[in-house]
Structure formats: structure tokens, C-alpha cells
N, C-alpha and C positions, 0 to 999 in steps of 0.2 A: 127460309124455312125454319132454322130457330130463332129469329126472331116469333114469327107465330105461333108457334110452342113458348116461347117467354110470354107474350101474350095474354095467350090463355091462359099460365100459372097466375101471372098477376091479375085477369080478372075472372077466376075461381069461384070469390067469394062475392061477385056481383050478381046484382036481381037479374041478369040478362044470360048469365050463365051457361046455361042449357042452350040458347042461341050461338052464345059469341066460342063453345067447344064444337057446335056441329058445322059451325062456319069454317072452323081452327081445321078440324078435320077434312074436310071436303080440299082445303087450299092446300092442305097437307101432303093429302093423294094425287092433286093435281102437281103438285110439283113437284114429286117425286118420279111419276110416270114421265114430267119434262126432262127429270133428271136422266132418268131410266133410257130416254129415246133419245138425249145427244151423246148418251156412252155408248151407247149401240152405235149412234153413229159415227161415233170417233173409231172404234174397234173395226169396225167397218173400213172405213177410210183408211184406216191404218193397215190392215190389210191387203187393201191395193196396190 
């Protein structure tokens, strides 16, 4: 996940830009929501 926030710092100032932040984002939210759904299911788990 920060690697693809490094990513997108370092290509900022490329012609592709506007593409390669809405790509950055989208993989961003998705791995975070990954994130989000094996802590749930650890707390979960953990609870049992």
C-alpha cells in the first residue's frame, strides 16, 4: 500500500499523471477495505 503512494509521489510530474493518481487511488481503497475485512476478521476470530 505505500509502496503505491511512493509510486505515485515519484511519478507526479509524469505526462500520465492524472491516470497513474486515479489508478494509485482506486488500489488504495481496495486495499485498504482488504485491510479493513481481515481485521474484522481477526477480531472476530478472536473473539470466539
Amino acid at each position: 500500500m505505500f509502496g503505491l503512494y511512493n509510486n505515485y509521489k515519484m511519478n507526479k510530474n509524469d505526462d500520465r499523471s492524472a491516470d497513474l493518481s486515479l489508478l494509485t487511488e482506486r488500489n488504495n481503497t481496495e486495499a485498504l477495505k482488504y485491510m479493513l475485512r481481515i481485521l474484522f476478521l481477526g477480531v472476530i476470530l478472536y473473539f470466539i
